[in-house]
N, C-alpha and C positions, 0 to 999 in steps of 0.2 A: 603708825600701823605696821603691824610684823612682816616682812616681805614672805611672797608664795611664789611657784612658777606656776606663770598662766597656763591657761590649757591650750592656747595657740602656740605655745612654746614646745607641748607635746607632739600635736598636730605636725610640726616644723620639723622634729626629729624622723617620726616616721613618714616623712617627704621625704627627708635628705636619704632614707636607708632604702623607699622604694626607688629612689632617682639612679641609687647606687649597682639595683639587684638586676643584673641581665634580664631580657625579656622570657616568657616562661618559667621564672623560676617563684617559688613560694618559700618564703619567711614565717617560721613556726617561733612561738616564745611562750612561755607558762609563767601563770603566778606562783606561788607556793602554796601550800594548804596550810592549815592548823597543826600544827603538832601536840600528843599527846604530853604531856607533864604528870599525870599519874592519875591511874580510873579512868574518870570522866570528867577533868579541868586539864584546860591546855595551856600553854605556853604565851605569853600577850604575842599576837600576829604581827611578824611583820615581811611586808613584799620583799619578794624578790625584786634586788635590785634593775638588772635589766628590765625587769616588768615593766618596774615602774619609772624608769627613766624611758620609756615610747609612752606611757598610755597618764601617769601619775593617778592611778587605780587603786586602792588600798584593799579590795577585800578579796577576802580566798580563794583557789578554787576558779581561776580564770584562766582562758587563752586567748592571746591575740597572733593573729593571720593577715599576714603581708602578702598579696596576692599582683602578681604581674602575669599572667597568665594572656599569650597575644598581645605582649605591651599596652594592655589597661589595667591600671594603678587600682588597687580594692584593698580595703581593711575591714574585716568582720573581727569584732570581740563576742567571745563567749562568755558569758558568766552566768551567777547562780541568781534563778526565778524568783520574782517578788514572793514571798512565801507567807503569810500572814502569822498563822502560826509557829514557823521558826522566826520570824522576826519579834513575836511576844518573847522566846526566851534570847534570843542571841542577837537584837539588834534591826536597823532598817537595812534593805539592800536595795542596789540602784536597780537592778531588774534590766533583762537584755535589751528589754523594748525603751528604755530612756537612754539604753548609755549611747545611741545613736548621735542624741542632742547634747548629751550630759560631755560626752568623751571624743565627740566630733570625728565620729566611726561610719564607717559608711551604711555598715548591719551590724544589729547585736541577734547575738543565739544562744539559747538554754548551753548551760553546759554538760548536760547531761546527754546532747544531740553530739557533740564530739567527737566521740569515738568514730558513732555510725556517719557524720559530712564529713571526716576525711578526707577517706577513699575520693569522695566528691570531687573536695578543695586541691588536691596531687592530681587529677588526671589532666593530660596534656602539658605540666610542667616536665623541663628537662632535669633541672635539680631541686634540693629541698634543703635549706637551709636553717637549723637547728643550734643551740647552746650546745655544743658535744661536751658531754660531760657533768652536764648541770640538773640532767632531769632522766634517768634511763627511763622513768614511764613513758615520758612523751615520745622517746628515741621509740622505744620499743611499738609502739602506738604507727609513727612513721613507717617501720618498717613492714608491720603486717599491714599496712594499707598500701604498699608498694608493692610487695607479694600477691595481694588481689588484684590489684589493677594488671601484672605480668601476666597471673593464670588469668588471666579473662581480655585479655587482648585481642581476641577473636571475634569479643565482644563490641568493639571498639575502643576499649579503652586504652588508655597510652602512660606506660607509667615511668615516673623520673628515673634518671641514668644514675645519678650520684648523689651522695648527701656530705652537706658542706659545712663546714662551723661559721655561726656569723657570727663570733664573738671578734674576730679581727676587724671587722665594721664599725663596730657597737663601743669599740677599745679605742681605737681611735675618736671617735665622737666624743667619747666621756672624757678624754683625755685633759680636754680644750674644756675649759668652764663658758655659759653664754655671762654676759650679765646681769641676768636673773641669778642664775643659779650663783654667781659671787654674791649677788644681794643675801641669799637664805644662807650661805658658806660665811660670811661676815657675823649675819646674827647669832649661829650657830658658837661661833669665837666669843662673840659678847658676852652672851649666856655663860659661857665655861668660864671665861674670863671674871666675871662676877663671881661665880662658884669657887673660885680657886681662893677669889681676897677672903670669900667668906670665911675658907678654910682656916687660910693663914690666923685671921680673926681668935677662930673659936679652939685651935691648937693650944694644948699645953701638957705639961708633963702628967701621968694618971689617965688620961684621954684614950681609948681604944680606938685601933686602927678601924674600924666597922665603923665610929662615932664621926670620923671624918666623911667614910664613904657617902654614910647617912647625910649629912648636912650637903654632900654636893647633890645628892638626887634631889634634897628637898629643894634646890636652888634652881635645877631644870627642870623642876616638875611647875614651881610656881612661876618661870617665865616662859612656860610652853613649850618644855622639849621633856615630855613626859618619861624618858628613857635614854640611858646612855647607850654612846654608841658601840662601848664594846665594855669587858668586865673592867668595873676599876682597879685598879692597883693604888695600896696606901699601903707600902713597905717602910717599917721603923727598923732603926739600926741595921742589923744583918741583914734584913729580908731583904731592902733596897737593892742586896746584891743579885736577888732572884728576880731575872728577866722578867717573869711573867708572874709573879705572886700574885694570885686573888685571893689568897683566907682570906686575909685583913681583921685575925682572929686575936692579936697580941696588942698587950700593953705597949703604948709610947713613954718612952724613959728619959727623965731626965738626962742632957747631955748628948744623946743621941742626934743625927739627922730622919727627917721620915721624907721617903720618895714618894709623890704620887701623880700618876699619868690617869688622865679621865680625858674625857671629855662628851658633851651632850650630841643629843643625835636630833635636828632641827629638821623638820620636815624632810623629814630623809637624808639627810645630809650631815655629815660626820664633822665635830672638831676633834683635836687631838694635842692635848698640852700635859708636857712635864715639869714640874717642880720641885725642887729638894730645896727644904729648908728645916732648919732648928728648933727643935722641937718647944724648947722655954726660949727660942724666939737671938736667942746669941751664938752665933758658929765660934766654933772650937779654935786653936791655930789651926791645927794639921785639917779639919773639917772646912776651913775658910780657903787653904793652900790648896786644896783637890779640887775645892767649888771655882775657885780662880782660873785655874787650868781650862777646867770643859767650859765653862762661859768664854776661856779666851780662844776656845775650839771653836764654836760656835761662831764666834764674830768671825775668824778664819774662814768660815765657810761660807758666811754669808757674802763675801767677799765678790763668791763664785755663783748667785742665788743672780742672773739676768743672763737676757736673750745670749744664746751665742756659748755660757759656759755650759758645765756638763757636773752631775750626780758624781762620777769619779772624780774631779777636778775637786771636788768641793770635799770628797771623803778623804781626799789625799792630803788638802789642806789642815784639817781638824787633825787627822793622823799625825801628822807632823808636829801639831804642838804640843799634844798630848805626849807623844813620843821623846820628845827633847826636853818636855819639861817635866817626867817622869824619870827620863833617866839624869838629869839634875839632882833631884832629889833621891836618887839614887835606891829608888823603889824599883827601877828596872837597870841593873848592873852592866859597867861594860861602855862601847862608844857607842853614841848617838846615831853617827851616822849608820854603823852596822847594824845597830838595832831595829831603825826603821826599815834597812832592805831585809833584812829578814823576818820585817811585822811581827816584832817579838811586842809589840805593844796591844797587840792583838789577844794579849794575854788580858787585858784590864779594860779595853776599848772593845766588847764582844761581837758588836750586833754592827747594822750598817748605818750609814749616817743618816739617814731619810727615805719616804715613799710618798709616793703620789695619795693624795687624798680627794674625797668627794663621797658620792652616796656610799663608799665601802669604806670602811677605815684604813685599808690598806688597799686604795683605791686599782683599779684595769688603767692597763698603758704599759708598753713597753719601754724597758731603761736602756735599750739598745737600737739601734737601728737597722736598717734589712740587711747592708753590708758588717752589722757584726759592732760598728764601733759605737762608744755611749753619745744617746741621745741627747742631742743640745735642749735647752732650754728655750720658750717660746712663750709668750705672753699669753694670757690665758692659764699654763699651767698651774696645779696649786700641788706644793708639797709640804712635808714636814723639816725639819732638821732638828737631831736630836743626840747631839754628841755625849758622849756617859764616861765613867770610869767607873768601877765595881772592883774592888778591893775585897776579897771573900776572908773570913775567919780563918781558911785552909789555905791562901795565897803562900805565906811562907816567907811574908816582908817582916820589918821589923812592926812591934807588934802596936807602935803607934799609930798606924797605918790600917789595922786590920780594923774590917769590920763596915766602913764609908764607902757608900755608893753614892753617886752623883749621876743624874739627869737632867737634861735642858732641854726643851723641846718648846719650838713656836710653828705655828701655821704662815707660808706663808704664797704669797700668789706672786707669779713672774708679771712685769709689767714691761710694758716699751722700754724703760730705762733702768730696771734694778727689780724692787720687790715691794710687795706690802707687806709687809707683820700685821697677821688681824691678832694676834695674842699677845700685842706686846705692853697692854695695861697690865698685866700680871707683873707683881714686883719680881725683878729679875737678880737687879744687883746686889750683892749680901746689904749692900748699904739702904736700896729700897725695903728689901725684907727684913730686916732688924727695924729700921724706921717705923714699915708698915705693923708687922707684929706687936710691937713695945706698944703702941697707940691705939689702946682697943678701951 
């Protein structure tokens, strides 16, 4: 059976966020709406993540209110009326009067009452607590119901002093996976994890890069992750060297390597794997020599992947081999060591080594701490690591060199004593992936 997070697991969240919020104060959150995609078809919906990590609510068009108002705890969700009619063309909706039972809320209300219980839900709190940044309707909604309750103070009412951002609450929390939420982060790996060999599989020369995309959706669509979590990237040759290529609109060529980072989005919850491999399935020299390098980054860094080290510790490790073993082969001119302090390798190594992952692909959590220096590592966390080299056609090495990008990227979660790799069924070693490819 596919693992879910319970709904006592949401309940458990907004416990711990009202346990957290001073007396008097009110916690505001929004789901998203539908977005237009052109005329009159929208975009497939999907929640806002904070939403749906307190309430695990999937449909449009909702608010949940965190209410501590005289230190008693209350949570009312709003969402949209059972509607018979909008539900023939657009689907069921849970309707405000079940999500009570449904979403273990204390009230549900129409969402179209909103606006007008505000003013209601703010009086007598001292602050208001809001996503800054995430929603100006809702800010702005705050704020004119704060300006009423001022002018009318005479009236008795009493309105909040300040508005606060609970995203440093909310960051914190998600930071730390439970283990529920590694159970659905594992499947999520599986899934992508299958998708990738499948790739490997059906690659070969004449194959467009779109042909590849195509085959990973069809692989998340048929083990339940009906949508990836963010655009895929299937860069042949040169493109590899494009950080963020999503055409995926060119021939794969004989010879070439093709880069491709996907990964499925499982009940909310994001994988995230990079592969380069051989397009007719055999690395080149110089294609096998660069692939060497960032996998031997990679293991460098994993070195630094448990309690106690740190994101820099673990960047500076990868830097360093890529760094020395470039300027060996003498793609980066000049001594090693200078090279490294003045991160001339930073030329070929672009981006950073890793990020925190969960419901966002580039998951909330700070990489520093309050005093400034990088955040150790702690069980529960889940990040990436993803060490690369990108050799562009305009780099200006010799021109054996030109053209091969290389990415590596595994999911992986801190534990008590080291780490888990949930992505490490994907062939990795040139030796797995020749193996794996030749045998189809």
């Amino acid at each position: 059976m596919q693992p879910v997070i319970p709904q006592d697991e949401f309940l458990q969240r907004r416990e711990r966020v009202l346990s957290r919020m001073p007396s008097n104060t009110v916690a505001i959150v929004s789901g998203h709406s539908e977005l237009t995609r052109s005329n009159d078809t929208e975009y497939p919906f999907r929640q806002n993540s904070y939403f749906h990590y307190l309430t695990g609510f999937n449909e449009p068009d909702a608010v949940l209110v965190l209410s501590k108002i005289e230190g008693q705890p209350r949570t009312l969700l709003f969402c949209q009326n059972k509607d018979p009619e909008a539900e023939v063309w657009h689907g069921l909706r849970l309707g405000f009067h079940n999500a009570v039972h449904a979403l273990a809320v204390d009230e549900g209300r129409d969402i179209d009452a909103f606006e007008e219980d505000i003013s209601e839900l703010l009086n007598g709190a001292s602050s208001v607590l809001v996503l800054m940044g995430e929603d100006s309707v809702l800010e702005a909604q705050v704020r004119d119901a704060i300006d009423f309750l001022r002018a009318n103070e005479r009236k008795g009412y009493s309105a909040p002093h300040r508005i606060e951002d609970l995203r440093p609450t909310l960051d914190t929390m998600r930071q730390f996976k439970s283990s529920q939420e590694l159970a659905v982060m594992r499947e999520a790996a599986r899934i992508s994890s299958d998708a990738f060999k499948r790739i490997m599989k059906f690659c070969k020369p004449g194959a467009m890069e779109y042909q590849l995309e195509a085959e990973l959706q069809h692989e998340f669509a048929m083990q339940g992750a009906p949508a990836p979590a963010y655009g895929i990237i299937c860069g042949g040759g040169a493109n590899a060297c494009i950080l963020h290529y999503t055409d995926n609109r060119d021939v794969l060529h004989d010879g070439d390597l093709v880069l491709v980072d996907a990964g499925a989005e499982y009940q909310g919850y994001a994988a995230d794997i990079t592969r380069t491999f051989p397009i007719n399935g055999r690395f080149s020299e110089e294609q096998a020599m660069i692939y060497t390098i960032v996998l031997k980054a990679q293991q460098a860094a994993f070195e630094h992947i448990k309690p106690g080290g740190t994101l820099k510790a673990a960047t500076e490790a990868a830097a360093k081999v890529i760094n020395d073993e470039l300027t060996l082969l003498e793609i980066l001119s000049g001594d090693a060591e200078e090279n490294f302090a003045n991160n001339r390798w930073k030329k070929f190594f672009i981006h950073g080594l890793g990020h925190w992952l969960g419901l966002d692909v580039h998951d909330v959590g700070r990489y520093k701490s309050t005093d400034g220096e990088p955040l150790t590592f702690q069980p529960g966390m889940v990040l990436t690591v993803e060490p690369g080299i990108y050799i562009s056609r305009e780099s200006g090495v010799d021109e054996r060199w030109r053209g091969i990008g290389v990415r590596i990227e595994d999911d992986l979660i801190v534990t008590e004593d080291g780490f888990e790799n949930m992505t490490q069924a994907v062939p990795k070693t040139i030796e797995e992936i020749e193996s794996w490819m030749q045998n189809k």
